[in-house]
MOPAC internal coordinates of N, CA, C and O (Angstrom, degrees):
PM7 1SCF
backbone

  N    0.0000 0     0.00 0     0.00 0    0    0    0
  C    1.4421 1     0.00 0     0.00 0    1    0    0
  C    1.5168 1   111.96 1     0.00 0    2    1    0
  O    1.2310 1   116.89 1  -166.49 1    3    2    1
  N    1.5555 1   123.52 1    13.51 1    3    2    1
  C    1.1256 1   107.34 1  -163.72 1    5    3    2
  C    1.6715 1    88.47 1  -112.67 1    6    5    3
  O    1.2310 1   123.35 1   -23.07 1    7    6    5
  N    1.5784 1   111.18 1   156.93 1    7    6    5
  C    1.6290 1   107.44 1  -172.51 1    9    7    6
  C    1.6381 1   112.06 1   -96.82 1   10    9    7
  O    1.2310 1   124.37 1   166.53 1   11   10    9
  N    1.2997 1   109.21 1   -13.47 1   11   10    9
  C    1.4551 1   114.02 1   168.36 1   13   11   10
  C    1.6657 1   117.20 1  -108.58 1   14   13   11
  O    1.2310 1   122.63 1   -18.00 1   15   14   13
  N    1.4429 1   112.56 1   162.00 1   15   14   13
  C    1.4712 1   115.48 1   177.41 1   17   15   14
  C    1.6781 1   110.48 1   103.49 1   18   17   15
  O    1.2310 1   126.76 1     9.00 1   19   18   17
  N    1.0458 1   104.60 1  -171.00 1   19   18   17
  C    1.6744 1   124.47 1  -175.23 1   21   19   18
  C    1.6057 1   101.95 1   -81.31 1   22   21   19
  O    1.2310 1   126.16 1   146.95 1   23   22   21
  N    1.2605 1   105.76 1   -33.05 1   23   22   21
  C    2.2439 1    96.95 1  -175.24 1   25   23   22
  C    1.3865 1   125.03 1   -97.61 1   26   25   23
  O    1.2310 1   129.46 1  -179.93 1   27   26   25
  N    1.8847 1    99.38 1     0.07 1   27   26   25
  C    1.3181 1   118.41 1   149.84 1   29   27   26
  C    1.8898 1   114.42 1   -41.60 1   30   29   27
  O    1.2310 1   126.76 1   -95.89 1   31   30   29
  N    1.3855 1   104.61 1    84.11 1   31   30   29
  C    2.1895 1    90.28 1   173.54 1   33   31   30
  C    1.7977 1    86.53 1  -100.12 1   34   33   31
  O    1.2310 1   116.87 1   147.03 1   35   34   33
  N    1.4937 1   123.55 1   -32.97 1   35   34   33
  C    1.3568 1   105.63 1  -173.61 1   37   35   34
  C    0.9779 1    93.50 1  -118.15 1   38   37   35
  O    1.2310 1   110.32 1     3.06 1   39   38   37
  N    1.6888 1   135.79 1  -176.94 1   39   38   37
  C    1.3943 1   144.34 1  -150.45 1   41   39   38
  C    1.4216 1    57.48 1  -148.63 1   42   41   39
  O    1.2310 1   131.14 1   -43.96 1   43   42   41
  N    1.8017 1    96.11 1   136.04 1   43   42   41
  C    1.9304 1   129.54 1   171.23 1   45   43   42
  C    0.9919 1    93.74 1  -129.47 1   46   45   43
  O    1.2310 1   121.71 1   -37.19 1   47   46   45
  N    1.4263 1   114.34 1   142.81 1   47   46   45
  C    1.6218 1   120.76 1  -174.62 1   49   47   46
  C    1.8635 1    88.70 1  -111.79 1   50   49   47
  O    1.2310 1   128.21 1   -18.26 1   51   50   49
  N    1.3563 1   101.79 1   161.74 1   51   50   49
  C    0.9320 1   125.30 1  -176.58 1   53   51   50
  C    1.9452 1   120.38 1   -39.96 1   54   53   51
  O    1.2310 1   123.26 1   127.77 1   55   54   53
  N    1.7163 1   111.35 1   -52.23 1   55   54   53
  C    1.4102 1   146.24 1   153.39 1   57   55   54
  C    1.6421 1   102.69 1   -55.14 1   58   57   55
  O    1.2310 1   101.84 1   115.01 1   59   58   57
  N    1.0003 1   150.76 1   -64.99 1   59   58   57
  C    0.9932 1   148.40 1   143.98 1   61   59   58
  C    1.6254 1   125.31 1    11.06 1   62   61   59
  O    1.2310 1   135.87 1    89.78 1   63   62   61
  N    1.8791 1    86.88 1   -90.22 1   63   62   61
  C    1.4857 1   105.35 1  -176.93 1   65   63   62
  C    2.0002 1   111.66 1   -66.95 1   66   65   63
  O    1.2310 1   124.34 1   146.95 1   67   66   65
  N    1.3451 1   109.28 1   -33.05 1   67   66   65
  C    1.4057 1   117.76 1   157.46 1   69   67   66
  C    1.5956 1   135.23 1   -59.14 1   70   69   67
  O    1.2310 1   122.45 1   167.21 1   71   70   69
  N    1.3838 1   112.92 1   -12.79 1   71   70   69
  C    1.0836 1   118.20 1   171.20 1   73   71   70
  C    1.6131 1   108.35 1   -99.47 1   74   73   71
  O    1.2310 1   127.64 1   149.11 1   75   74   73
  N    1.4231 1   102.90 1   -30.89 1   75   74   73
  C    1.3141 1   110.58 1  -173.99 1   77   75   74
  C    1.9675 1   129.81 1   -56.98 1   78   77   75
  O    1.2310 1   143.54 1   141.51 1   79   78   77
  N    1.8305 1    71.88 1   -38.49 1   79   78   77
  C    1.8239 1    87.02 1   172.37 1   81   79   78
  C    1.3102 1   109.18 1  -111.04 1   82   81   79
  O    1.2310 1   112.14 1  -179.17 1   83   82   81
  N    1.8130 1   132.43 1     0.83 1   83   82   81
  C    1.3370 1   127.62 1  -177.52 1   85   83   82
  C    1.3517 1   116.28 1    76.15 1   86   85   83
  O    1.2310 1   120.71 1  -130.17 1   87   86   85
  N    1.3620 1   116.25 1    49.83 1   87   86   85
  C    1.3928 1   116.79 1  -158.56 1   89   87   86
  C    1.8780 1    90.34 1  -141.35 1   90   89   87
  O    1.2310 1   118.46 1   -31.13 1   91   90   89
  N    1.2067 1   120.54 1   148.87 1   91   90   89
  C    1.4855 1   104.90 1   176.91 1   93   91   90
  C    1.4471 1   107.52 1   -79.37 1   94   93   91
  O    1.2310 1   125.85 1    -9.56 1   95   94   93
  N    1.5662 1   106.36 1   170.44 1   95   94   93
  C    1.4331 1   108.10 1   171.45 1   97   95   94
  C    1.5132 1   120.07 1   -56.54 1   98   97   95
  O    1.2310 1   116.63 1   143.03 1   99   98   97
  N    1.1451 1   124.01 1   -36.97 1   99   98   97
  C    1.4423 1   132.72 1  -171.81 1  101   99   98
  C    1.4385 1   122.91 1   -58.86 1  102  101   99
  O    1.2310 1   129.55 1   136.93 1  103  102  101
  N    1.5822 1    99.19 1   -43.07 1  103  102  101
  C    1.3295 1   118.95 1   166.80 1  105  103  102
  C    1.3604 1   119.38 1   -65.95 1  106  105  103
  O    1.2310 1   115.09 1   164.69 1  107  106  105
  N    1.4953 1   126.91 1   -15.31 1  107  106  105
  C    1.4164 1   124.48 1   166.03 1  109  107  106
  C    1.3072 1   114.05 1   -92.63 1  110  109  107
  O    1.2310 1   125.49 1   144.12 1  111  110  109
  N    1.3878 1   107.05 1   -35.88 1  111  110  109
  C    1.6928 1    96.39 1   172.63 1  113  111  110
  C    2.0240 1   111.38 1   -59.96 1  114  113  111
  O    1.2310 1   123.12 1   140.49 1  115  114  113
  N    1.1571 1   111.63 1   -39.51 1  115  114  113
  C    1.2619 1   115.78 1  -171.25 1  117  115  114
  C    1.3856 1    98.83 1   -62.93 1  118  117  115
  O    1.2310 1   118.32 1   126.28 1  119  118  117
  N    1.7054 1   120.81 1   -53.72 1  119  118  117
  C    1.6982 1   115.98 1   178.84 1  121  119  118
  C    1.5229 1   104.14 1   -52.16 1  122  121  119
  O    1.2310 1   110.42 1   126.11 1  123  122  121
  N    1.3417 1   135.61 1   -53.89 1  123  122  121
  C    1.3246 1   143.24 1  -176.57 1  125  123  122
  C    1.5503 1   111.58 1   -39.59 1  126  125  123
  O    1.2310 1   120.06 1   122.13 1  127  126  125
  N    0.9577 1   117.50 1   -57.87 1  127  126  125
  C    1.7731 1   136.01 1   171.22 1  129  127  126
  C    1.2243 1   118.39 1   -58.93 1  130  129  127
  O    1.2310 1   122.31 1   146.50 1  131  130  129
  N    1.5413 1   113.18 1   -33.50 1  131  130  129
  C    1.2831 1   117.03 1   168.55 1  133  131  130
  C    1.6739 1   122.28 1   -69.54 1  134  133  131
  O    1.2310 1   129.66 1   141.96 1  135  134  133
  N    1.2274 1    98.99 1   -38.04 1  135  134  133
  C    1.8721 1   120.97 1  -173.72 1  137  135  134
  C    1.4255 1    93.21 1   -78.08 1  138  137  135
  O    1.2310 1   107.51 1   148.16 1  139  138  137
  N    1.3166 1   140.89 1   -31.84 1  139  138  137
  C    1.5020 1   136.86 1  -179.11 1  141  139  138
  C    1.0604 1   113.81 1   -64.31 1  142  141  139
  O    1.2310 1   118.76 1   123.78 1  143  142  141
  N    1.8180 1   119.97 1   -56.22 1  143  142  141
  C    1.1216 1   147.78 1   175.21 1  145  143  142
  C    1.6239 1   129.72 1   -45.55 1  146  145  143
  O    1.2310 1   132.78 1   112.37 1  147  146  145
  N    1.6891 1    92.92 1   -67.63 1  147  146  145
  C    1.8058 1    99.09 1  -176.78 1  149  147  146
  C    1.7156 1    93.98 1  -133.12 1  150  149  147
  O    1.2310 1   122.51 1  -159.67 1  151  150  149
  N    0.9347 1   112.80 1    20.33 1  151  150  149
  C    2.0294 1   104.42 1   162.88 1  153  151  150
  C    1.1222 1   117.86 1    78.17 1  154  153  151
  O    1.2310 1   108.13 1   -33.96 1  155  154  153
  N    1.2424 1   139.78 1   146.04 1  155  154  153
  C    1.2701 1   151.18 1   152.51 1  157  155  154
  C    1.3185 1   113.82 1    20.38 1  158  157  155
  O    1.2310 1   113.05 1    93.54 1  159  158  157
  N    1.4939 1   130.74 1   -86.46 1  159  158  157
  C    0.9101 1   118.55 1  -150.75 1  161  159  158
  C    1.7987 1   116.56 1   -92.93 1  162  161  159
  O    1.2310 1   120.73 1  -175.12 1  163  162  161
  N    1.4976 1   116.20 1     4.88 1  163  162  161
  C    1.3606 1   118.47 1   159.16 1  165  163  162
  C    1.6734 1   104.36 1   -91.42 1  166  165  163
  O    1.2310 1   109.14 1   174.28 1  167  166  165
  N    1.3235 1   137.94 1    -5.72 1  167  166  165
  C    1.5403 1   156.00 1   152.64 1  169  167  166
  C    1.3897 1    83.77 1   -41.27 1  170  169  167
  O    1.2310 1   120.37 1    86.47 1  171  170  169
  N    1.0254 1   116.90 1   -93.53 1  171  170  169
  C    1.4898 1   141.80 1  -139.02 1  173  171  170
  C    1.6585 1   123.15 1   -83.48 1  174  173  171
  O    1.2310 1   119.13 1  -167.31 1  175  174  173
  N    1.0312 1   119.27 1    12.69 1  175  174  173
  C    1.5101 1   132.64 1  -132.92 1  177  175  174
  C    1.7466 1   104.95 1  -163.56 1  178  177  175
  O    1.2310 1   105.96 1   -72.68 1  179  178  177
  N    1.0924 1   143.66 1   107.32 1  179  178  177
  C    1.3346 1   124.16 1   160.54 1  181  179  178
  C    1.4774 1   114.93 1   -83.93 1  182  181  179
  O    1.2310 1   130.10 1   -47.30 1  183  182  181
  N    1.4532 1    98.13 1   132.70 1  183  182  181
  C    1.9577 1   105.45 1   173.49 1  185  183  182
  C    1.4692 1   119.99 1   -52.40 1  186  185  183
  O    1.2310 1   120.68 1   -36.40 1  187  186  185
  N    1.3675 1   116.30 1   143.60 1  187  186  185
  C    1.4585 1   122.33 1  -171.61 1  189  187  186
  C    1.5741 1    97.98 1   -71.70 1  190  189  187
  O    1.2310 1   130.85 1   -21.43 1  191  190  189
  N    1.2064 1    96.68 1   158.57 1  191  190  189
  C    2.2193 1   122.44 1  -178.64 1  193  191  190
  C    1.8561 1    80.57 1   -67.10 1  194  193  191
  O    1.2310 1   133.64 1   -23.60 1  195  194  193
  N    1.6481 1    91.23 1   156.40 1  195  194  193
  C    1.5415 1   102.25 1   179.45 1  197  195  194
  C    1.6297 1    97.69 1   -94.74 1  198  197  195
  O    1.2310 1   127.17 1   153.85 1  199  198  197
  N    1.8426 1   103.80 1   -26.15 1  199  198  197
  C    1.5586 1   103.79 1  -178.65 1  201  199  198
  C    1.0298 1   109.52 1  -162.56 1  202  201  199
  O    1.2310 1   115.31 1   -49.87 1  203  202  201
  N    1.5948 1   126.50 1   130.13 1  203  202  201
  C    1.6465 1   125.32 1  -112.22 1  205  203  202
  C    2.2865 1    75.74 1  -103.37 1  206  205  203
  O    1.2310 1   127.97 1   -13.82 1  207  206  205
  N    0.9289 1   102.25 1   166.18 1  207  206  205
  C    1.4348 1   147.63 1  -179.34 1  209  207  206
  C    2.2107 1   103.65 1   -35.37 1  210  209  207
  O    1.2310 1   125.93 1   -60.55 1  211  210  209
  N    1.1874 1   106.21 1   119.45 1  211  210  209
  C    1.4843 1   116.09 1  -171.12 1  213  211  210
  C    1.5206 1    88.59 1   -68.76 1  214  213  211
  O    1.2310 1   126.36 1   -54.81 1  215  214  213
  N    1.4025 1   105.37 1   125.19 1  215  214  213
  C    1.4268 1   110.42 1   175.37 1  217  215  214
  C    1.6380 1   122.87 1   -62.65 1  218  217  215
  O    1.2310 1   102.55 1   -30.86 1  219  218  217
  N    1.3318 1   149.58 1   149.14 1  219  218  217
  C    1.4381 1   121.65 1  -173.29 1  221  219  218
  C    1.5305 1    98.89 1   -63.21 1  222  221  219
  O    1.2310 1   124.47 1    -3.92 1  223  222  221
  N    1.3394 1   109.02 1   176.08 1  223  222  221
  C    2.0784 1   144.13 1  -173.79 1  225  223  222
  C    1.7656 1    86.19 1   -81.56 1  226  225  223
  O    1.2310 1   117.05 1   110.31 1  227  226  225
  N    1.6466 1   123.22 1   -69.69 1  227  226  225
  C    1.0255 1   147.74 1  -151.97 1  229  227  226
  C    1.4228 1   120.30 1  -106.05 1  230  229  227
  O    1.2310 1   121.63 1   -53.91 1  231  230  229
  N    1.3211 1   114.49 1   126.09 1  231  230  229
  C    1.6722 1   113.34 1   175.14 1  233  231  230
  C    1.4933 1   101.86 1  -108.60 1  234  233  231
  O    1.2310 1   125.98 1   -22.11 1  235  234  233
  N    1.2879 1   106.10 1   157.89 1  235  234  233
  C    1.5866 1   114.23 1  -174.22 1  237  235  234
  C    1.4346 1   124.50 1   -45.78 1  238  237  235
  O    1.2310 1   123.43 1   155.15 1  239  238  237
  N    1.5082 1   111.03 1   -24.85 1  239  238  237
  C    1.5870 1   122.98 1   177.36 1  241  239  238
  C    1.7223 1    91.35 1   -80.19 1  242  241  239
  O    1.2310 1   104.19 1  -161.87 1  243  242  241
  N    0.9026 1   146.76 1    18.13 1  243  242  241
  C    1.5607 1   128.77 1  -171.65 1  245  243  242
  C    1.2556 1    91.53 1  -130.11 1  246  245  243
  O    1.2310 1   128.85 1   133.89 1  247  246  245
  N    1.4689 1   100.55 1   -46.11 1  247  246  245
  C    2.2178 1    99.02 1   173.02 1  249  247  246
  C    1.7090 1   120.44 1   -52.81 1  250  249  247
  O    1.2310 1   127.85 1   142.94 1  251  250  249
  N    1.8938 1   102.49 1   -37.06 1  251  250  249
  C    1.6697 1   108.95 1  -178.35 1  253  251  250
  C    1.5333 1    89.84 1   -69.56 1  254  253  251
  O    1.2310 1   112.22 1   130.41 1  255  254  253
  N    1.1663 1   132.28 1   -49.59 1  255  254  253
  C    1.3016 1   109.51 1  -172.14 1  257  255  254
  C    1.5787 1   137.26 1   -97.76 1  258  257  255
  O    1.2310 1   129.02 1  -153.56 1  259  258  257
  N    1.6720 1   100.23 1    26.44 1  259  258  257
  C    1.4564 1   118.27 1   155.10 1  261  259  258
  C    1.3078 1   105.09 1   -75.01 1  262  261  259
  O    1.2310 1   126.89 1   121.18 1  263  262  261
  N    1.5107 1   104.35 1   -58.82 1  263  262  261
  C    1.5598 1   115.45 1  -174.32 1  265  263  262
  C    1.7677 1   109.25 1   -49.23 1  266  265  263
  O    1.2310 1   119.24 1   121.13 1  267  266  265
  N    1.1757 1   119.06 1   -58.87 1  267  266  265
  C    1.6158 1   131.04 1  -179.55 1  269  267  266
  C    1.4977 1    93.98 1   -43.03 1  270  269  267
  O    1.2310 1   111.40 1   137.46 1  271  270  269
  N    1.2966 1   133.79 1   -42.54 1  271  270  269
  C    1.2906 1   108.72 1  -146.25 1  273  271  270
  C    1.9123 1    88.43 1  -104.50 1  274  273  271
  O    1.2310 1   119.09 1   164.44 1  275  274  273
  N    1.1956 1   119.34 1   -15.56 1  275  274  273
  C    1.7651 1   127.89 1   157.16 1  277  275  274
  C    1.6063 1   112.79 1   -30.66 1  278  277  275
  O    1.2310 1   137.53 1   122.45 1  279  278  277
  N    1.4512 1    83.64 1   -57.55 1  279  278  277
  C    1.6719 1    99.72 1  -168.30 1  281  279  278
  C    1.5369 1   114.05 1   -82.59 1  282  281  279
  O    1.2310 1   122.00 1  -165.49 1  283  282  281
  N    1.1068 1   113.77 1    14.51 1  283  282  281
  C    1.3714 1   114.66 1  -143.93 1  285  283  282
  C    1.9419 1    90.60 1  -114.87 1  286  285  283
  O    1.2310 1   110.01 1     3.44 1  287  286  285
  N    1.2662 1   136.37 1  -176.56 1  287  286  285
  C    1.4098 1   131.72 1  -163.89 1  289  287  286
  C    1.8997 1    91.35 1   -93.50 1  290  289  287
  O    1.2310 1   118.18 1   -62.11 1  291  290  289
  N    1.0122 1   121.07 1   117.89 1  291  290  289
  C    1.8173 1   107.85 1   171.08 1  293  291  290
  C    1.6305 1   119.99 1   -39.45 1  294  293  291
  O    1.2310 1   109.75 1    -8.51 1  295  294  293
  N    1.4479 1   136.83 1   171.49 1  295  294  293
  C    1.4904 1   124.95 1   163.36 1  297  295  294
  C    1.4980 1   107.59 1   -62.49 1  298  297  295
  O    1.2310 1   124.40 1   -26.65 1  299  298  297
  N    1.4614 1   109.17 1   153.35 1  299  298  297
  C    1.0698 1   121.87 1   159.57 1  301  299  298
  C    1.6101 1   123.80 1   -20.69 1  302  301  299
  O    1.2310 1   113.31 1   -50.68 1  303  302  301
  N    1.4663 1   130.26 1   129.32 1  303  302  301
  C    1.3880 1   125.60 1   174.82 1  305  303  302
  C    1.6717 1   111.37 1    88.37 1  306  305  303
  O    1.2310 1   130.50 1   177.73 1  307  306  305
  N    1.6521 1    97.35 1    -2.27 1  307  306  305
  C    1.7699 1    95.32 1  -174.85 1  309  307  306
  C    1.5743 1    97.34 1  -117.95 1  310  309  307
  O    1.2310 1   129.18 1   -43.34 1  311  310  309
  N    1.5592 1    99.91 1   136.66 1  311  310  309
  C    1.6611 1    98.51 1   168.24 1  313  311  310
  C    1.3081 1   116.43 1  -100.20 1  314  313  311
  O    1.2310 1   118.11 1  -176.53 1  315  314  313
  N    1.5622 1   121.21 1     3.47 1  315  314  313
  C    1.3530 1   109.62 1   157.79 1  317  315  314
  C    1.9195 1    92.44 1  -174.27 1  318  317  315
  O    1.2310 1   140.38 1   -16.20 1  319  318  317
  N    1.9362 1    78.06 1   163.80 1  319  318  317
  C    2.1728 1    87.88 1  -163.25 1  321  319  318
  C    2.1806 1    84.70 1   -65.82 1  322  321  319
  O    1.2310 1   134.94 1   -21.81 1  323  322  321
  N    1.3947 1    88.71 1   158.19 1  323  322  321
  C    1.2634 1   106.15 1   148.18 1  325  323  322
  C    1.7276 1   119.55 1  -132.75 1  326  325  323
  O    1.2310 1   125.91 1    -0.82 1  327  326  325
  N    1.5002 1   106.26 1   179.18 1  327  326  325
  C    1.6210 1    82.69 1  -163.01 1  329  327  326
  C    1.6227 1   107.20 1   -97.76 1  330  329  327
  O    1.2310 1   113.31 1  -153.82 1  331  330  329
  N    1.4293 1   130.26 1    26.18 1  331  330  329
  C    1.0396 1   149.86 1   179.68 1  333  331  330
  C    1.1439 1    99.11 1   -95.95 1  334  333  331
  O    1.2310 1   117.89 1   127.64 1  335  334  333
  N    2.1440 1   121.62 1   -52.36 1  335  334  333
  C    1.5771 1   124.04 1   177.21 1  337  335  334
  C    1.5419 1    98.87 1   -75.74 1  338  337  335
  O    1.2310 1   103.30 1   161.08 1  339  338  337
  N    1.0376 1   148.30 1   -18.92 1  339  338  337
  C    1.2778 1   125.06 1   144.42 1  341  339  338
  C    1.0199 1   153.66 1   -63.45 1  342  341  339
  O    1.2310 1   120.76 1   132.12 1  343  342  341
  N    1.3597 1   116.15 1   -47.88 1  343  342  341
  C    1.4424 1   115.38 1   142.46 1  345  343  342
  C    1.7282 1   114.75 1   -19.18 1  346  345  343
  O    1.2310 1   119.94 1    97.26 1  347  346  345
  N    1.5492 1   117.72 1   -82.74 1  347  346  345
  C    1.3985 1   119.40 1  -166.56 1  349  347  346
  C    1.2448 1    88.73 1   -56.56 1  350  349  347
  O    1.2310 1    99.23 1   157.49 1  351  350  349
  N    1.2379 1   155.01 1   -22.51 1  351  350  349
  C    1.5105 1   140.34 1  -148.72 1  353  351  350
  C    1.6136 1    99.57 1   -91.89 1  354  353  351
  O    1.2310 1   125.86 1   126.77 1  355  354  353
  N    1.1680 1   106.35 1   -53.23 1  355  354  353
  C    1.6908 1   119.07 1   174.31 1  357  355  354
  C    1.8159 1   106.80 1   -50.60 1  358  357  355
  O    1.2310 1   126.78 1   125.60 1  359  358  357
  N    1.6203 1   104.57 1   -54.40 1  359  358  357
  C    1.5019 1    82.87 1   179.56 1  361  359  358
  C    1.4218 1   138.57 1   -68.38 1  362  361  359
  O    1.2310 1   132.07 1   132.73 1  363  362  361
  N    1.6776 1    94.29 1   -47.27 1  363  362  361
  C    1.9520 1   106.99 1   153.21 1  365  363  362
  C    1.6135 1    89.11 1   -36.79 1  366  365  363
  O    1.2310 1   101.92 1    44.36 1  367  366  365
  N    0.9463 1   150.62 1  -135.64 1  367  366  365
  C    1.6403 1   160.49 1   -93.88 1  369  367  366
  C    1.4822 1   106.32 1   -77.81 1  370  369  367
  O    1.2310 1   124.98 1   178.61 1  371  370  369
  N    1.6315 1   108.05 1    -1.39 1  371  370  369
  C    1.8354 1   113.86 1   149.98 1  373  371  370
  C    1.6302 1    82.29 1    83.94 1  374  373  371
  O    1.2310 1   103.30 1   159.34 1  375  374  373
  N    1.1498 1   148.29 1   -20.66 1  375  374  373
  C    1.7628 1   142.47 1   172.63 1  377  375  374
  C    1.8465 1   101.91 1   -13.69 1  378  377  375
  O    1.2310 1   126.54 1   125.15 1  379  378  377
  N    1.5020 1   105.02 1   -54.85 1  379  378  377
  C    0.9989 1    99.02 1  -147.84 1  381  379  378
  C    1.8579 1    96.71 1  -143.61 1  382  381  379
  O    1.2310 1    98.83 1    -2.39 1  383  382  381
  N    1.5384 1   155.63 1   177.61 1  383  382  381
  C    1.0484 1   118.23 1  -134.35 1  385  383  382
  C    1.9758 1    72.94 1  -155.25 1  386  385  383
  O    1.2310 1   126.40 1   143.91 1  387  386  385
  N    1.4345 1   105.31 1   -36.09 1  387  386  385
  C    1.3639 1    99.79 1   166.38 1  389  387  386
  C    1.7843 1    97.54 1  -154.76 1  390  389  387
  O    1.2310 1   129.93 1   -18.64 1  391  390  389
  N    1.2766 1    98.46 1   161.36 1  391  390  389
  C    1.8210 1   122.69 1  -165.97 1  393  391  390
  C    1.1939 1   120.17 1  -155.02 1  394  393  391
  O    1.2310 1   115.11 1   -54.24 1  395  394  393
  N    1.6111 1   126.88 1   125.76 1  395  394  393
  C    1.4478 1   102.87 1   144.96 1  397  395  394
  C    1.0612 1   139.92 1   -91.60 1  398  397  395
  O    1.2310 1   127.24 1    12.95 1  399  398  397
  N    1.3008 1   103.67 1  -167.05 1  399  398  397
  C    1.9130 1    83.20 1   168.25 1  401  399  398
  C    1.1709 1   108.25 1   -81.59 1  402  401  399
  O    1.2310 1   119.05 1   132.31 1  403  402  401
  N    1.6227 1   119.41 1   -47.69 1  403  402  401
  C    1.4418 1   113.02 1  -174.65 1  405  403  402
  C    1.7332 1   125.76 1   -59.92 1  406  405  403
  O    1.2310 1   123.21 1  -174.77 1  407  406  405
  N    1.4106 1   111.45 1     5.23 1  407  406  405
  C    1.6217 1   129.15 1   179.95 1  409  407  406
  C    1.8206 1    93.69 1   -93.19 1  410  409  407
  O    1.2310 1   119.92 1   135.14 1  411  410  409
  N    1.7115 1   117.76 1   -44.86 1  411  410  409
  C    1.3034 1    92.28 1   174.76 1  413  411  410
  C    1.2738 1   110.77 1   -87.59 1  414  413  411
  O    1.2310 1   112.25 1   156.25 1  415  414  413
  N    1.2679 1   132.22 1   -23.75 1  415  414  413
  C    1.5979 1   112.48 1   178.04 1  417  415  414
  C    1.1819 1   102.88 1   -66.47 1  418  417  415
  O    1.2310 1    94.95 1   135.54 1  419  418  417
  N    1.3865 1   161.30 1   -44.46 1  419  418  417
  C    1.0737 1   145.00 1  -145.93 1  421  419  418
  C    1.8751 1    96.95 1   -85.27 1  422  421  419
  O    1.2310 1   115.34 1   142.14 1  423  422  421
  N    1.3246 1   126.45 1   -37.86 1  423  422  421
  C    1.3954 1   123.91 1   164.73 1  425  423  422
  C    1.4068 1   113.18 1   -54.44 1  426  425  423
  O    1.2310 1   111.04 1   145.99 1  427  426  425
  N    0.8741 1   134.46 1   -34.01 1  427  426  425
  C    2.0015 1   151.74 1  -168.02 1  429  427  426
  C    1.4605 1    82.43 1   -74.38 1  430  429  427
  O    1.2310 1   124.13 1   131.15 1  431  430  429
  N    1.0904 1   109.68 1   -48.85 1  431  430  429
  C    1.8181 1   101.64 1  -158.76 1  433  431  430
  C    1.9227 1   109.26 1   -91.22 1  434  433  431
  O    1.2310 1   121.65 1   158.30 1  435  434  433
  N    0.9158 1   114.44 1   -21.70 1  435  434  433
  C    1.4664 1   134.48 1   171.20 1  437  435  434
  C    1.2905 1    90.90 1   -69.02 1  438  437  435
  O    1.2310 1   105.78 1   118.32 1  439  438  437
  N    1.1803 1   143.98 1   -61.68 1  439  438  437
  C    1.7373 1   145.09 1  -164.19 1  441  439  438
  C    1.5427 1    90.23 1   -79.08 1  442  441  439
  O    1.2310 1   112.83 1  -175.61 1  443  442  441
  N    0.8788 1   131.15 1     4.39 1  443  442  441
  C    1.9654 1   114.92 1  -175.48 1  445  443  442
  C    1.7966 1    90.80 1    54.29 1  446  445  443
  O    1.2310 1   104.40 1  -160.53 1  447  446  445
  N    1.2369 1   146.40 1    19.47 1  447  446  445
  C    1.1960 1   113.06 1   146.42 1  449  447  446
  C    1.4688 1   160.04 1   -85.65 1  450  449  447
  O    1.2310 1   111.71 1   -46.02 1  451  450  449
  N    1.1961 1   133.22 1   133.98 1  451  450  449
  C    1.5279 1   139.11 1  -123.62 1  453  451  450
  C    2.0648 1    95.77 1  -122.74 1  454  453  451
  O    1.2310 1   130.46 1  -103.97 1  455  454  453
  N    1.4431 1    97.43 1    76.03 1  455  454  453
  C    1.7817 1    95.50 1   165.44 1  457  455  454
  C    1.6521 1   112.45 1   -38.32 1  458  457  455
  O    1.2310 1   140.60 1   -38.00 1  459  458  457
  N    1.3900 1    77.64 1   142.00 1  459  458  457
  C    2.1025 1    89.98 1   169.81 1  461  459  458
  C    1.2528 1   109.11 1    79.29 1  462  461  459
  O    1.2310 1   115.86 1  -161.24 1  463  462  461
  N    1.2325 1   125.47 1    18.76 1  463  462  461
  C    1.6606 1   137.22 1  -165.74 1  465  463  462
  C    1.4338 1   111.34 1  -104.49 1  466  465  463
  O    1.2310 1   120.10 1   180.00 1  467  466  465

């Protein structure tokens, strides 16, 4: 499948070799460039992370009890949670030890849940 060299017997075009394995064209030109460049086995191979993966903020028991406390009556003087009174609400009630807001909105929105509802 490769269009240059000695094991070239047919010339594969780019569309071709991408349809062939279900891969887009882009992605073969990029493998192609790569195999020109640094050889075979960085071709063929993806390079290891320099530093492996930010663990999540939140485990699923911390999301049920974002949600629990959603559904739950707001404090006194509030007619509905916001995610600012949640935040402080989560830390007052020790749930969680630090938060942002944008850590619970982005959980609020992962659950499809809809404040003020």
């Amino acid at each position: 499948m490769c269009d240059e060299g000695e094991q070239a017997i047919d010339k594969w075009t780019d569309e071709g070799i991408a349809l062939a394995l279900n891969l887009h064209r882009n992605t073969v030109g990029r493998i192609r460039k790569r195999y020109l460049t640094q050889g075979e086995e960085p071709a063929l191979n993806r390079k290891l992370r320099k530093k492996p993966p930010t663990p999540p903020k939140i485990d699923g028991a911390t999301e049920a009890q974002i949600i629990a406390m959603c559904c739950s009556d707001p404090p006194e003087g509030r007619a509905d949670w916001t995610i600012r009174l949640l935040t402080s609400e989560l830390k007052k009630r020790r749930v969680v030890t630090e938060i942002s807001r944008e850590t619970v909105r982005r959980t609020l929105k992962k659950t499809s849940y809809v404040l003020g509802k």
